[in-house]
C-alpha positions in Angstrom: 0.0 0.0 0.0 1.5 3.6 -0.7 1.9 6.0 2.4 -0.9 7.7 3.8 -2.7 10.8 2.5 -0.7 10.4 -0.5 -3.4 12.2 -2.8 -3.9 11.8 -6.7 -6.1 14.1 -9.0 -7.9 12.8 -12.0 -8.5 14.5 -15.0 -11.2 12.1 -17.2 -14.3 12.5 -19.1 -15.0 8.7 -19.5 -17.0 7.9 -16.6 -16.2 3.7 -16.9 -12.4 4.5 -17.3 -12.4 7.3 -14.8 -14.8 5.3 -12.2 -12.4 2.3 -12.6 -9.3 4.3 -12.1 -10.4 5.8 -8.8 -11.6 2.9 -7.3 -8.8 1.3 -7.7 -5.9 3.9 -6.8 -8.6 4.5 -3.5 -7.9 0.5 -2.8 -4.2 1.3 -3.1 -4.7 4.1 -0.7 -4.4 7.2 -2.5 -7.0 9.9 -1.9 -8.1 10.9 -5.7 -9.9 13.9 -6.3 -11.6 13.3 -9.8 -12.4 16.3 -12.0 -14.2 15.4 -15.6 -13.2 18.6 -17.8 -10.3 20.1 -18.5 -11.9 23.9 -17.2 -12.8 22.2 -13.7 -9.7 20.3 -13.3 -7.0 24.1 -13.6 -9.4 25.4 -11.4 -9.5 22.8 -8.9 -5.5 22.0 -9.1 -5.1 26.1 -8.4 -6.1 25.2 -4.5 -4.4 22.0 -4.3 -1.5 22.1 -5.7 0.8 22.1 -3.1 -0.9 18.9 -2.2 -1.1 16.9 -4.9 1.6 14.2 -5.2 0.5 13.2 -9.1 -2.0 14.4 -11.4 -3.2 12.1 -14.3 -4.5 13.5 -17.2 -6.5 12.4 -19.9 -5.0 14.4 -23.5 -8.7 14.6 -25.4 -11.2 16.2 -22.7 -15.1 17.4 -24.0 -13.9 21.0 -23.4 -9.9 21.8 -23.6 -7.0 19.6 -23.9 -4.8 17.8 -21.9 -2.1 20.1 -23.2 -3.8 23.3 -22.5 -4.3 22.2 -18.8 -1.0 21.7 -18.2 0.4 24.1 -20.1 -1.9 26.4 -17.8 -0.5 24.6 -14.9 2.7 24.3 -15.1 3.5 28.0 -14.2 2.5 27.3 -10.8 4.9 27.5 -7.7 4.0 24.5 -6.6 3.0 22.3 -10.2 2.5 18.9 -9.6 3.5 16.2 -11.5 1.8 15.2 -14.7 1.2 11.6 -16.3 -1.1 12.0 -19.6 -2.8 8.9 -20.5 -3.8 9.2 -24.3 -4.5 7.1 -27.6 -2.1 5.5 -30.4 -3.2 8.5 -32.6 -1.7 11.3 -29.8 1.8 9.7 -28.8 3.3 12.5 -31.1 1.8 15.3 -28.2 2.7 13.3 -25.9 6.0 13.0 -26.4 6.0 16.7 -26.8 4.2 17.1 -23.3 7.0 15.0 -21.9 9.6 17.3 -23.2 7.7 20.0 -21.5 8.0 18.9 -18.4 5.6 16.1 -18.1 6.6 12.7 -16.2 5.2 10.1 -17.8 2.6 8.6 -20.6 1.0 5.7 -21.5 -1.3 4.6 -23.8 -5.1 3.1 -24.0 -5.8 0.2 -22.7 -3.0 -0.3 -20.2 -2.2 -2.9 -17.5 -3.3 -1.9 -13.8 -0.1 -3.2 -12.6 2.7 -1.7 -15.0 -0.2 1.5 -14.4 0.4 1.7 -10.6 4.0 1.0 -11.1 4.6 3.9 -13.3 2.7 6.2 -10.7 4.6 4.7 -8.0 7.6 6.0 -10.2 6.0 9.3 -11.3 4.6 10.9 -8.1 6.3 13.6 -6.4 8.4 13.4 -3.5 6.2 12.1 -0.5 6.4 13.5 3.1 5.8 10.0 5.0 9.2 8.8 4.7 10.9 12.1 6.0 8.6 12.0 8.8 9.7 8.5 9.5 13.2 10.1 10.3 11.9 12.3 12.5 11.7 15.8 10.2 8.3 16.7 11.4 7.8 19.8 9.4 4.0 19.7 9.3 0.7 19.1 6.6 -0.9 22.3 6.4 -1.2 24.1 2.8 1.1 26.3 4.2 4.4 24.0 5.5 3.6 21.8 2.0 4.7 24.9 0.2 7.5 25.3 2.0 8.5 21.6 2.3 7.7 22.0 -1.8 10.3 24.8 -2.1 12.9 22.8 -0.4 12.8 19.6 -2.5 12.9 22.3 -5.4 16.3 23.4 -3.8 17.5 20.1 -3.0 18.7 19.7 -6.4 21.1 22.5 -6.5 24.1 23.8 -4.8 23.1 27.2 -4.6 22.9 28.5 -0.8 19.7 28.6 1.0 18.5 30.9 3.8 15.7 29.9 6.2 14.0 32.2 8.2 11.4 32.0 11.0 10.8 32.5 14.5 12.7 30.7 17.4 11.6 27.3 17.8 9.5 27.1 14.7 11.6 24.2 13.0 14.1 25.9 10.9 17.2 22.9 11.6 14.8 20.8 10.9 13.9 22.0 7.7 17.7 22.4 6.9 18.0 18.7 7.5 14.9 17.4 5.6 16.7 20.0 2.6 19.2 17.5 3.2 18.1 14.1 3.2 16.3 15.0 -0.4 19.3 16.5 -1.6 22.0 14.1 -4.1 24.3 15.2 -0.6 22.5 13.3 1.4 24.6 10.0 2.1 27.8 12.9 2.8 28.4 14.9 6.1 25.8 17.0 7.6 27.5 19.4 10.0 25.5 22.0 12.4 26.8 25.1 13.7 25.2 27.2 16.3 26.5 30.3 15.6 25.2 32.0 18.9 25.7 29.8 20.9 29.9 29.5 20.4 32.0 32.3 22.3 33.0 35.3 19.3 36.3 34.7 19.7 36.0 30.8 19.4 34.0 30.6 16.5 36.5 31.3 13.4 38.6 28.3 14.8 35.8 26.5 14.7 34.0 27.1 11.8 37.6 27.4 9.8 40.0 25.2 12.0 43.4 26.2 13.1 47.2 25.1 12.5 49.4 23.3 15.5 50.8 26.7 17.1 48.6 29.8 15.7 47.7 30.9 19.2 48.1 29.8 22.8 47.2 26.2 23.9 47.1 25.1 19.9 48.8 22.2 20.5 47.9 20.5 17.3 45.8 21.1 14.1 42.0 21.2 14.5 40.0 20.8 11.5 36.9 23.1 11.5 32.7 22.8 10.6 33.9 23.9 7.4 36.6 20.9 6.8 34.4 18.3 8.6 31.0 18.6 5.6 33.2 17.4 3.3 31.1 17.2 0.3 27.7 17.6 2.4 26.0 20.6 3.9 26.7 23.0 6.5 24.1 24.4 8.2 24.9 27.7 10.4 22.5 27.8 12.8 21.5 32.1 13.9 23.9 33.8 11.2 22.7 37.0 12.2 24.5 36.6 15.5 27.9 35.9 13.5 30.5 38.8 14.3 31.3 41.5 11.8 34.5 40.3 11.2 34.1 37.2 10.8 31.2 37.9 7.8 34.0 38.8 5.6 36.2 35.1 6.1 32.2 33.6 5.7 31.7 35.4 2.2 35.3 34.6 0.9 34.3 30.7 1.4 30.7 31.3 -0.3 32.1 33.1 -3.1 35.6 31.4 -3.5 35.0 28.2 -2.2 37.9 28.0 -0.3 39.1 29.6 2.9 42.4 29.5 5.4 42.8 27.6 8.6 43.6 30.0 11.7 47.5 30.6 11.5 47.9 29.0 8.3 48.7 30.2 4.7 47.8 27.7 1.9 43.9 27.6 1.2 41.8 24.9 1.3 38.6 23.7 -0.4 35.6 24.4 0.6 33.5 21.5 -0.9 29.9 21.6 0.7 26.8 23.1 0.6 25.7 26.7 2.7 22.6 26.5 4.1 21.9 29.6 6.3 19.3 30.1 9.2 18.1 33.1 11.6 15.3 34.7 13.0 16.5 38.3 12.7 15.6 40.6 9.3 18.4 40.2 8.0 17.6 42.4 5.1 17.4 45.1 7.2 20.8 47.7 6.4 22.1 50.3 8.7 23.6 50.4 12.5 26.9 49.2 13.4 25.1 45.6 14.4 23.6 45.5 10.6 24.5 42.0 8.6 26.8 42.4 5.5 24.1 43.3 2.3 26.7 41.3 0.4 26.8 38.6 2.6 23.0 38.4 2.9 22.5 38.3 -0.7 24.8 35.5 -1.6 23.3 33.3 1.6 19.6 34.3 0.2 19.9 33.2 -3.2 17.3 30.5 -2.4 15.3 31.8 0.4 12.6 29.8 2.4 10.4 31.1 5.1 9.2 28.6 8.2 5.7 30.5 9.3 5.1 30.4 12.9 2.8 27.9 14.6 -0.2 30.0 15.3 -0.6 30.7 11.6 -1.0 27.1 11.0 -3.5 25.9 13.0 -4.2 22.7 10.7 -0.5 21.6 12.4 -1.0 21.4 15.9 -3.1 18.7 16.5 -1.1 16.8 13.9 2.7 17.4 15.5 0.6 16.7 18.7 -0.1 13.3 17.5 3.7 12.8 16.4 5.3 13.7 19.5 3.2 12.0 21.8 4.0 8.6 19.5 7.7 9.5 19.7 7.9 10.2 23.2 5.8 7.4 24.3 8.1 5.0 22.1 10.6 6.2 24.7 8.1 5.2 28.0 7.1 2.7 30.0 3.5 4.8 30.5 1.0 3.6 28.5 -0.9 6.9 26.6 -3.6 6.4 24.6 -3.5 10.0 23.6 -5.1 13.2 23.8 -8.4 14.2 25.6 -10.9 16.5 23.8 -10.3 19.2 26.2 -6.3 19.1 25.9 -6.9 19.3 22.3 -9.1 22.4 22.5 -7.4 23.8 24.9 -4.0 23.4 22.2 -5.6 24.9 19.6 -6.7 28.1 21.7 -2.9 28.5 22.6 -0.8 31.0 20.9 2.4 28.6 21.2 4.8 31.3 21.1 7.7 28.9 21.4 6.2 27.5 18.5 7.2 23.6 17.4 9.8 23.5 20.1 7.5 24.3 23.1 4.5 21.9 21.9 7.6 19.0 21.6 8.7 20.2 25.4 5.6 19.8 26.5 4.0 16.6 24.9 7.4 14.8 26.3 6.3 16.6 29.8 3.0 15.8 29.8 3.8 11.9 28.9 6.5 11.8 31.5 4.2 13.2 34.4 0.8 11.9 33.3 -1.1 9.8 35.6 -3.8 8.3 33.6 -4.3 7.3 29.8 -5.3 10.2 28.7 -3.0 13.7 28.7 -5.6 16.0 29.7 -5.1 20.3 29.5 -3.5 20.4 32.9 -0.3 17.8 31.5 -0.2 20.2 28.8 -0.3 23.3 30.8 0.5 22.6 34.3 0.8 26.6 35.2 -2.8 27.3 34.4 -3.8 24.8 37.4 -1.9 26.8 40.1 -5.1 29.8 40.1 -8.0 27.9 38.5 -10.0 31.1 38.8 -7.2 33.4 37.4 -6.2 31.1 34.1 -6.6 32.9 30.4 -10.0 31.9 28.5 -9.9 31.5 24.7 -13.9 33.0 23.3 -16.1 30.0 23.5 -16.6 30.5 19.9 -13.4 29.9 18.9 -13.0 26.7 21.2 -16.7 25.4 19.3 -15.0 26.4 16.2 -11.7 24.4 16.8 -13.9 21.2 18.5 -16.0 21.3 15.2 -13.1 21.4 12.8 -11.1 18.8 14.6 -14.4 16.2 14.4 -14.7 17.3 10.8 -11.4 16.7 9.5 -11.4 13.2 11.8 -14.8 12.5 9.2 -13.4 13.7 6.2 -10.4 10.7 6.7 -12.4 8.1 7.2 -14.5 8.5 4.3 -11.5 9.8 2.1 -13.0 13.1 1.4 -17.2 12.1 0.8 -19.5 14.7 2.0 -22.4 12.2 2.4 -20.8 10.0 4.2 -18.9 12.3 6.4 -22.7 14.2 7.2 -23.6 10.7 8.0 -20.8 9.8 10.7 -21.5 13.9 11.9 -25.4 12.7 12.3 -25.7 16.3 10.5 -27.0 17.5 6.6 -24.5 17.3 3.9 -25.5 21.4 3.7 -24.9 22.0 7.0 -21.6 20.2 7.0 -20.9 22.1 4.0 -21.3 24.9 5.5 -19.6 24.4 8.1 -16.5 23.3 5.8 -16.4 26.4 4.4 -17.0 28.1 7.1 -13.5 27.0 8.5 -11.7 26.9 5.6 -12.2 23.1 5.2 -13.7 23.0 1.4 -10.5 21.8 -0.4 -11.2 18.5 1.9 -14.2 17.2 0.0 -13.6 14.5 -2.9 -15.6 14.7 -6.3 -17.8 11.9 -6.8 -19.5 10.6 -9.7 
């Protein structure tokens, strides 16, 4: 079975061949989202493109062509990968649709098996595997563009900058950039640029020779040395000194640099990839980053947006933590009540990812039942009952209802009807409702 949530749109006319398709890629466990003209389906692939992991497309449609829809397509941010499926008499546009940019083709009437085997082969990069290694980035719209952006860079060499706030997952990022990348079986080397003394931190980035200052006793090969060919990740560059930004833009725009006290050069070999939560763009002041320095580290810039703007995440890296740090316990958790839940999603998380990880792993090393309830997750709200913060009750209702929505929506992959059922509501009200929280790109199109 492929990984979960892996989703598939459809774009067929032929209600047999379409109908047989999605059944079967839905026993296979893709969600498909099936659009029948070639108008509906650009329109539909606008919203979901950064969620898409494969589009198949029919080339004759009642309306437009194949061609015109992903010609129209492709000059989205975050295009998904196309496989046309077309007749004996259209290999010809095919062929030029694959030297356009599309994946794949294959002709009328084709095997199920080689078919599934070519999507298999086709589909874009998927998030399940990464998150199997622990890079726990997120699935909202929002991180898929940004985990989109960095498999875009993966394939280059050019230096990436990642912003965000404190906490929100930039390392992370930097190592999932990574484990996509061709550099991913060579060194990846962190540096914590704030966190190493100003007058420690050229030796270490650049290394030093036996004898350049007191107590060098022998040579000491630096972060820079010790990628190799992999990445190097400096952690809070806008807390790098002055005068040590010049030495850092010789090796970006050289590729090479000196070892403290020593005169020959040596190869730098590796990738930059850059990370802070200051502006750096931001000139002027004695304390202002390099411009030149900024622009060659922001030639491929990515932004990590904080945890409150992405609401659709928090439940969702709830449910990874707790698995990870239970993994690590001899409690038994079942998971999350209904009340901790709410009461997460009314949180402003200001640490962002990093203070939700802190304290799931609390909460699982001090719980006392099966169940983490709001005070495990908050423990400083129970000191002064009557004193503790109160979200509007409208916005808890509205986060209770959009959790038990989304919970529908997976079980019946995306079927209004079915969902209303499970809900005991109408499928308008539920549509409603959908919309009402920003849930409409959720429902599947049925025949």
């Amino acid at each position: 079975m492929l990984p979960d949530r892996a989703r598939i749109g459809l774009v067929e006319d032929d209600p047999v061949m379409g109908g047989s398709i999605v059944q079967r890629l839905e026993l296979e466990g893709w969600r498909v989202t099936w659009w029948r003209s070639g108008r509906d389906a650009i329109s539909g692939i606008e919203g979901l493109s950064s969620s898409l992991d494969l589009v198949i497309c029919d080339v004759r449609l009642p309306d437009i062509s194949g061609e015109v829809v992903f010609s129209e397509l492709a000059n989205l941010p975050n295009s998904p990968p196309f496989i046309f499926v077309t007749g004996h008499g259209e290999i010809d546009q095919a062929v030029r649709l694959m030297r356009s940019g599309a994946v794949d083709f294959m002709t009328k009437p084709f095997a199920m098996d080689e078919f599934l085997r070519r999507i298999g082969a086709a589909r874009r990069t998927t998030h399940s595997q990464l998150h199997l290694k622990g890079y726990f980035l997120g699935e909202s719209p929002a991180i898929q563009h940004t985990e989109d952006l960095l498999r875009r860079y993966a394939g280059h060499d050019l230096p990436v900058l990642i912003t965000g706030e404190t906490g929100s997952g930039k390392e992370v990022a930097a190592r999932l950039l990574h484990e996509v990348s061709p550099r991913r079986l060579e060194p990846f080397v962190a540096v914590n640029c704030a966190a190493i003394p100003a007058e420690l931190l050229e030796s270490e980035i650049f290394g030093h020779e036996k004898g350049a200052f007191t107590g060098a006793q022998q040579r000491h090969l630096g972060y820079a040395e010790r990628a190799g060919k992999g990445t190097l990740f400096l952690d809070e560059i806008g807390d790098m000194p002055m005068p040590l930004q010049a030495k850092l833009l010789r090796l970006v725009e050289d590729g090479s640099f000196n070892r403290v006290g020593g005169e020959t050069p040596c190869t730098f070999r590796a990738r930059v990839v850059s990370a802070t939560h200051r502006d750096l763009g931001q000139g002027g002041g004695p304390s202002s980053f390099r411009e030149d320095l900024y622009f060659r580290l922001a030639v491929l810039p990515v932004t990590i947006p904080p945890l409150r703007e992405r609401h659709e995440d928090i439940t969702w890296l709830l449910d990874r933590f707790l698995e990870n740090a239970a993994s690590r316990s001899d409690i038994r958790i079942r998971g999350f009540s209904a009340l901790a839940e709410e009461a997460a999603l009314a949180y402003p998380w200001p640490g962002n990812v990093r203070e939700l990880r802190n304290r799931v792993e609390r909460a699982v090393a001090l719980s006392t039942s099966e169940w983490i309830m709001p005070g495990d997750l908050f423990p400083e709200r129970t000191t002064k009952p009557g004193s503790a913060a109160f979200a509007p009750l409208a916005d808890v209702r509205d986060a209770a209802e959009r959790r038990q929505i989304e919970r529908a929506l997976d079980e019946t992959g995306g079927q209004i009807a079915k969902a209303a059922g499970l809900l005991a509501i109408s499928r308008t009200t539920l549509w409603e409702k959908m919309t009402r929280l920003g849930l409409a790109d959720r429902a599947r199109s049925t025949s």
